[in-house]
FIKEDREN-867976 format. One record per residue (C-alpha): residue number from 1; y, x, z negated. Coordinates in nm, 2 decimals, decimal comma. Layout:
BEGIN
+-----+--------+--------+--------+
! pos !     yy !     xx !     zz !
+-----+--------+--------+--------+
! NUM !      Y !      X !      Z !
...
+-----+--------+--------+--------+
REM end
This chain:
BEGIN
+-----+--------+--------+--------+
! pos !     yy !     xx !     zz !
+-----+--------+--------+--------+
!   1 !  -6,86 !  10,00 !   9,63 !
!   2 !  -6,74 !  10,36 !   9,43 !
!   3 !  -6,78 !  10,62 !   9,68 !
!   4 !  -6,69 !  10,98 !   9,69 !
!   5 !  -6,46 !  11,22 !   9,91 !
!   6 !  -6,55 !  11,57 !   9,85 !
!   7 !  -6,37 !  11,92 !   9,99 !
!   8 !  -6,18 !  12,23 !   9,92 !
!   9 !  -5,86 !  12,07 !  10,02 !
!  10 !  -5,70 !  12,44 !  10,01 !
!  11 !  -5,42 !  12,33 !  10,05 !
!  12 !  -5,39 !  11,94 !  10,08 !
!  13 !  -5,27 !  11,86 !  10,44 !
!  14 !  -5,13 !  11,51 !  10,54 !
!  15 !  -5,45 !  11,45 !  10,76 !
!  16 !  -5,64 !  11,49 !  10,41 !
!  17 !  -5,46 !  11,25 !  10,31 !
!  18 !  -5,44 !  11,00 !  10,54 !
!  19 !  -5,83 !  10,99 !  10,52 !
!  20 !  -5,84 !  10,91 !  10,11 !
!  21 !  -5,57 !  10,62 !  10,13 !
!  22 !  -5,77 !  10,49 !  10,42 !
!  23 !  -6,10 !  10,53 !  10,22 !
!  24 !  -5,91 !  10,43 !   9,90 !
!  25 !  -5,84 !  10,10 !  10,11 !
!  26 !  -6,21 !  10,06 !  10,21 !
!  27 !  -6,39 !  10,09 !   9,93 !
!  28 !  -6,33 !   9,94 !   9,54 !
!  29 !  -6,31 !  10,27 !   9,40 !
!  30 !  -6,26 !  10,72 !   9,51 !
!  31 !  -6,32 !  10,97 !   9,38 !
!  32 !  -6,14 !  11,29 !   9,55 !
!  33 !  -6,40 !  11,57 !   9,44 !
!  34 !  -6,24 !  11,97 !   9,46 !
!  35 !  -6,53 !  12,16 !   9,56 !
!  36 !  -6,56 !  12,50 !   9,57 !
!  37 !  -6,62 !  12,68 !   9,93 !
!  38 !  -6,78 !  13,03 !   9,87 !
!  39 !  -6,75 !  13,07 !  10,30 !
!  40 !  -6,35 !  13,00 !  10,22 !
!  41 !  -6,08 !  13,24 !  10,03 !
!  42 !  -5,89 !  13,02 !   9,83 !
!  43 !  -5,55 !  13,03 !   9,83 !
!  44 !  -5,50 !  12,80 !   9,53 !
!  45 !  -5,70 !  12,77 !   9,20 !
!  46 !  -5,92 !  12,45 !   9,18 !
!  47 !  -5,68 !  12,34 !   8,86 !
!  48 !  -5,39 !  12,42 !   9,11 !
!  49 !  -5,59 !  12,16 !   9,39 !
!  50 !  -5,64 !  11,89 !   9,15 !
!  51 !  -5,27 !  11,89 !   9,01 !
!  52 !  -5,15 !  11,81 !   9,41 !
!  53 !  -5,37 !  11,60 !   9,48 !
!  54 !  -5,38 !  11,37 !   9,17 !
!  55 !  -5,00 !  11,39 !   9,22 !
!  56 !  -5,02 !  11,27 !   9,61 !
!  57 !  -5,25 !  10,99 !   9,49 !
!  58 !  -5,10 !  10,93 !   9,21 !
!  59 !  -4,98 !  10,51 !   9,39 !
!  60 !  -5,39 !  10,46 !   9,46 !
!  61 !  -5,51 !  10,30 !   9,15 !
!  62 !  -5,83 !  10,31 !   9,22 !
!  63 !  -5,90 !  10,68 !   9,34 !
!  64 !  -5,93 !  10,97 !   9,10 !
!  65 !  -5,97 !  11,36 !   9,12 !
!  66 !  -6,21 !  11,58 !   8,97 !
!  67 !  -6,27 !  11,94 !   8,99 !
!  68 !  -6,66 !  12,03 !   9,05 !
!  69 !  -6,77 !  12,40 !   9,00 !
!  70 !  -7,10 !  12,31 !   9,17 !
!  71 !  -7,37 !  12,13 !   9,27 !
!  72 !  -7,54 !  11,92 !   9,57 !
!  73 !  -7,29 !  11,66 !   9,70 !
!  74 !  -7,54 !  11,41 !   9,68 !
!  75 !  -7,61 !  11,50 !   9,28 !
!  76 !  -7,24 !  11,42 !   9,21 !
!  77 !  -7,27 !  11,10 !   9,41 !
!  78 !  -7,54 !  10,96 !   9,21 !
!  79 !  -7,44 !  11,08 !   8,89 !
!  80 !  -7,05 !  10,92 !   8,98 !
!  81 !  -7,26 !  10,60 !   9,08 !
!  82 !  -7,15 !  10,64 !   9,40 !
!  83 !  -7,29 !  10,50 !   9,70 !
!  84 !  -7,11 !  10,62 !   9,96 !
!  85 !  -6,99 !  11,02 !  10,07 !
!  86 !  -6,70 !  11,00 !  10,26 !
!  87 !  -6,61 !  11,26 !  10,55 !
!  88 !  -6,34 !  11,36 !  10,76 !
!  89 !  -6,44 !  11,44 !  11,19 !
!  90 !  -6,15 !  11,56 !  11,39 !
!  91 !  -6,35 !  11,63 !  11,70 !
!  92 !  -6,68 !  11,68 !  11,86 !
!  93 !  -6,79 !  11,96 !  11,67 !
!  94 !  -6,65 !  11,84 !  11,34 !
!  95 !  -6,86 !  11,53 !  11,39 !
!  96 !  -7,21 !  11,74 !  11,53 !
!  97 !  -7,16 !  11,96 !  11,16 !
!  98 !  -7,08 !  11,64 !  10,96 !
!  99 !  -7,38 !  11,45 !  11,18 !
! 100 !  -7,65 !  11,74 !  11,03 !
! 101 !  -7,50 !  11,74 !  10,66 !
! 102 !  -7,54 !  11,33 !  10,65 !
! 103 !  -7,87 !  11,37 !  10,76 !
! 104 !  -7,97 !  11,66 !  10,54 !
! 105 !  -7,83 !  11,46 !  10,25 !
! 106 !  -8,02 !  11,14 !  10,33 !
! 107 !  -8,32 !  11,33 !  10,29 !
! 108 !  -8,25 !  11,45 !   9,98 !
! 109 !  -8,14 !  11,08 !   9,83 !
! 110 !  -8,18 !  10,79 !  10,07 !
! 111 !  -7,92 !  10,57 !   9,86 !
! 112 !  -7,65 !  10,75 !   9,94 !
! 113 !  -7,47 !  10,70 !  10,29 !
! 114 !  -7,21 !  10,91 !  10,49 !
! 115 !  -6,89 !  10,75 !  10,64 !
! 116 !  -6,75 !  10,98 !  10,88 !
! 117 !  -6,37 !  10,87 !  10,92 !
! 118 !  -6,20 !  10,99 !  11,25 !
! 119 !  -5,91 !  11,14 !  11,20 !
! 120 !  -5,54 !  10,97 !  11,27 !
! 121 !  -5,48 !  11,13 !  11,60 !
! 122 !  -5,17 !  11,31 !  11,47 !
! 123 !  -5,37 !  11,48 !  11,22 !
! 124 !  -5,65 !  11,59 !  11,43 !
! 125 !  -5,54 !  11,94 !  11,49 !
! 126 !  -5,49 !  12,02 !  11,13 !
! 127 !  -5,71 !  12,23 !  10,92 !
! 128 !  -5,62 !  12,39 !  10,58 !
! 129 !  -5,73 !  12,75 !  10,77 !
! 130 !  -5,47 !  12,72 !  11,01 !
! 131 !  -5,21 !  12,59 !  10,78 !
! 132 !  -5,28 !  12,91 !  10,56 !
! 133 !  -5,25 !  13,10 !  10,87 !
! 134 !  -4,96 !  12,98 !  11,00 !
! 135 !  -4,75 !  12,99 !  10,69 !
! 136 !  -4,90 !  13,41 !  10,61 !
! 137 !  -4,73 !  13,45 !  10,96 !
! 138 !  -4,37 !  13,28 !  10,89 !
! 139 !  -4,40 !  12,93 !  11,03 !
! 140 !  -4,33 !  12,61 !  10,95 !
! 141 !  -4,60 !  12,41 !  10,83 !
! 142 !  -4,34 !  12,13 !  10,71 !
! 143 !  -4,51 !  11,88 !  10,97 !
! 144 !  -4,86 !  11,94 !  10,84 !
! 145 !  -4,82 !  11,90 !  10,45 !
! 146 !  -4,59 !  11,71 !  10,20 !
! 147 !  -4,25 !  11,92 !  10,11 !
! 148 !  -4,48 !  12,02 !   9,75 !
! 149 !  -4,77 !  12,16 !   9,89 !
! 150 !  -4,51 !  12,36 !  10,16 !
! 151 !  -4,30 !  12,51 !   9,89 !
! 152 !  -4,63 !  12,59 !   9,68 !
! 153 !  -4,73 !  12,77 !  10,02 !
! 154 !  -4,48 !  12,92 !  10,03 !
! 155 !  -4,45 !  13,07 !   9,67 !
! 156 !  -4,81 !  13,16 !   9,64 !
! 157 !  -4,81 !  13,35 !   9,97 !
! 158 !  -4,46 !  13,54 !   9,85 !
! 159 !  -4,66 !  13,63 !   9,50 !
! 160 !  -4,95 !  13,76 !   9,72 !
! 161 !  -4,68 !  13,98 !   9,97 !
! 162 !  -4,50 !  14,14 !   9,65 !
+-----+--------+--------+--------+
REM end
């Protein structure tokens, strides 16, 4: 079963993933799909996104990373032959937002399923906004994301102060 794992992953945080080498263990084949948020300022480039992540994935033979400019979810599913759209809930109101999208998306193609994943509890109160935040403000965000993504934090946000 091929299914796909899409999100702006700005930056990549440990919870992220933990949630594609679970999927990657679930399912015969991933693909990681770097989506483009217009509600979100990017902090890194989409080229910059896939670099990390298909280096943090880079054991998982069967998951791959693409870049996708834009589109419906459910388009890229079908035309990746996937069956499957997999998502991440941390809490109640991640899973009431993921809940509507899964059933907006079943209306638009019934084929395709949703698997919400519930975050490891260590990672539920991570998201890539409060990571950004944090680090603008000085912290350490060490405990949140893999020593790369933390130095690439770091730089971009020093590039962005000077």
């Amino acid at each position: 079963m091929n299914a796909i794992f899409p999100g702006s992953f700005d930056p990549l945080t440990k919870g992220h993933y933990d949630l594609i080498y679970r999927a990657s263990r679930i399912m015969d084949h991933l693909t990681v799909a770097v989506m483009t948020n217009t509600s979100k300022k990017a902090l890194f480039t989409t080229d910059e996104k896939v670099k990390i992540i298909k280096d943090a994935v880079a054991e998982l033979n069967n998951v791959d990373v693409i870049a996708v400019e834009k589109g419906l979810t459910v388009d890229l599913a079908q035309k990746l032959n996937a069956t499957v759209i997999i998502r991440g809930v941390r809490d109640t109101e991640d899973f009431e937002f993921e809940k509507k999208i899964a059933n907006l998306n079943r209306k638009l193609n019934s084929e395709i399923e949703t698997l919400l994943l519930s975050s490891s509890p260590e990672f539920e109160a991570i998201s890539s906004s409060m990571i950004k935040e944090i680090a603008k403000f000085g912290g350490d965000v060490s405990q949140f994301v893999n020593p790369t993504v933390q130095h690439l934090i770091e730089e971009k946000i020093n590039e962005k102060e000077n």
